[in-house]
C-alpha positions in Angstrom: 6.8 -16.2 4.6 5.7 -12.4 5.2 2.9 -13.5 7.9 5.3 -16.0 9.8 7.7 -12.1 10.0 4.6 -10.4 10.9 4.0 -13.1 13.7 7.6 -13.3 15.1 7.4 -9.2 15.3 4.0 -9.7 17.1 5.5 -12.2 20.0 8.3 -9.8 20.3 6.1 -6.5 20.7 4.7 -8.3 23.4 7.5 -9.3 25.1 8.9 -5.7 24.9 5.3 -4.2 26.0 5.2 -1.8 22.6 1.6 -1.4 22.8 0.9 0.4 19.5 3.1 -1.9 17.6 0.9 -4.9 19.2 -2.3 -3.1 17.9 -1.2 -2.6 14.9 0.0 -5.7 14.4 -2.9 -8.1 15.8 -5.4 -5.6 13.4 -2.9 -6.9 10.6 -3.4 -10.4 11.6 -6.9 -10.0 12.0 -7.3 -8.0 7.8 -4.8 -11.5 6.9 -7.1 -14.2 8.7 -10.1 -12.5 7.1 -9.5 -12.4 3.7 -8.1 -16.2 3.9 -11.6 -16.9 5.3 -12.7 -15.1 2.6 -10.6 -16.5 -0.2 -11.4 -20.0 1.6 -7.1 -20.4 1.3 -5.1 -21.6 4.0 -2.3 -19.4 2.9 -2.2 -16.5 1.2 1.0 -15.3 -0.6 3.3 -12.2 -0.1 1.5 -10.2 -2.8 -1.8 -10.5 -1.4 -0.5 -9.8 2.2 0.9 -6.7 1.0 -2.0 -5.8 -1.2 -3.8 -5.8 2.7 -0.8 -4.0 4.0 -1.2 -0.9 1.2 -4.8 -0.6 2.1 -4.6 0.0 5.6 -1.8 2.1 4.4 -4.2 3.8 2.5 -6.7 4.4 5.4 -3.9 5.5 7.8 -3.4 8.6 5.2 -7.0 9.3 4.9 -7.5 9.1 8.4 -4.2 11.4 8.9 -5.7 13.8 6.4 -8.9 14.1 8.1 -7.8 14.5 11.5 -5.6 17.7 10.2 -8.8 19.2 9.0 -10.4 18.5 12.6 -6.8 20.1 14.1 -6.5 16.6 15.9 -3.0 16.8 16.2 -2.8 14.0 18.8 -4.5 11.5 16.4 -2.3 12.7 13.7 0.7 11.3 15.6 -1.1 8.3 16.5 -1.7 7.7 13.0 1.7 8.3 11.8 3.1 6.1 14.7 0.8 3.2 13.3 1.2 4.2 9.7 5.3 3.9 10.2 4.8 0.3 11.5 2.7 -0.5 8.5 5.3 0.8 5.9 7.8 -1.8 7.1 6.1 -4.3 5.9 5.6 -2.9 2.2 7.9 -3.0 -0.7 10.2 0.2 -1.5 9.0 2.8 -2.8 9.6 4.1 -6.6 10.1 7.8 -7.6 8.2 9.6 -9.5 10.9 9.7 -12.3 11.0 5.7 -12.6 7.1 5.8 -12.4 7.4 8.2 -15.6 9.8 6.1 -17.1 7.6 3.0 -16.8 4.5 5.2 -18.2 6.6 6.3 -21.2 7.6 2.8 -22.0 3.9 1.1 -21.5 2.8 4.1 -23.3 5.2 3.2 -26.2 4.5 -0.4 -26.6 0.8 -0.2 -26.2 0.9 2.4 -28.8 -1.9 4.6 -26.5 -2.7 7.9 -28.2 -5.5 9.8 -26.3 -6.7 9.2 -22.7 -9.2 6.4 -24.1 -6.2 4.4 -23.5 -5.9 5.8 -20.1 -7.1 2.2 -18.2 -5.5 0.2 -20.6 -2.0 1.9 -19.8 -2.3 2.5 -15.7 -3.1 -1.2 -15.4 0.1 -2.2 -16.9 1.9 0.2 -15.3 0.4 -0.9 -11.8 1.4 -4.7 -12.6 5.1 -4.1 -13.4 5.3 -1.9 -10.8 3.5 -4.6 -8.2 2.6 -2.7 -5.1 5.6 -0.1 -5.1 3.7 3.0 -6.5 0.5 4.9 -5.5 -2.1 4.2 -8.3 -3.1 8.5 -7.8 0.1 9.6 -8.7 0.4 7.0 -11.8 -3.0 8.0 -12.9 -1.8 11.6 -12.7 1.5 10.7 -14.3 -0.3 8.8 -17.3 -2.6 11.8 -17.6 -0.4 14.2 -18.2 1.7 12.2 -21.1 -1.8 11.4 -22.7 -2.8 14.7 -23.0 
């Protein structure tokens, strides 16, 4: 379903000559098609899809990050350009309050005492929360109530 969108908003970049959008998109297709290869599927699902999406996501920051140490500023907002095309294609967002709440609660049930139990509890946390929080600041999050 989400690569058939991806595909449609490809063809339609084209047609209206958006040239970063059609980069952006085709290196999309290309992370998709290459993990199918690699997972030897013909499909893959939504979840996986976005799982790609986050980690070019991911790189997009770090590259954005990096190019503000260089004072690049015209790769900065080539990276942000790109970074915004991504982000329409992942889930929205939580807050930081809802991520705490979630921590509080896996925290409660798992019965997690020290930060031994620091895996234990961010990997919960990360599969309720399925792809709509940063796994940095729910590390940091669970940190801080375990200590």
């Amino acid at each position: 379903m989400m690569e058939k969108s991806i595909t449609e908003s490809l063809n339609k970049a084209l047609k209206n000559k958006e040239a970063i959008r059609v980069s952006v998109l085709r290196m999309l297709i290309c992370e998709i098609k290459n993990k199918k290869i690699a997972d030897r599927v013909k499909e893959l699902d939504d979840e996986k899809i976005i799982k790609i999406v986050q980690k070019m996501a991911r790189q997009h920051n770090e590259s954005i990050e990096q190019f503000r140490k260089g004072n690049r500023e015209d790769l900065v907002e080539k990276e942000i350009k790109e970074l915004e095309i991504l982000k329409k294609y992942l889930p929205e967002p939580v807050s930081e309050e809802e991520i705490s709440r979630v921590v509080s609660d896996v925290i409660s049930r798992t019965g997690a005492a020290s930060l031994k139990d620091m895996g234990k509890v961010i990997g919960e946390c990360l599969s309720l929360l399925k792809g709509r929080a940063d796994g940095r600041i729910v590390g940091e999050i669970v940190r801080k109530k375990l200590s």
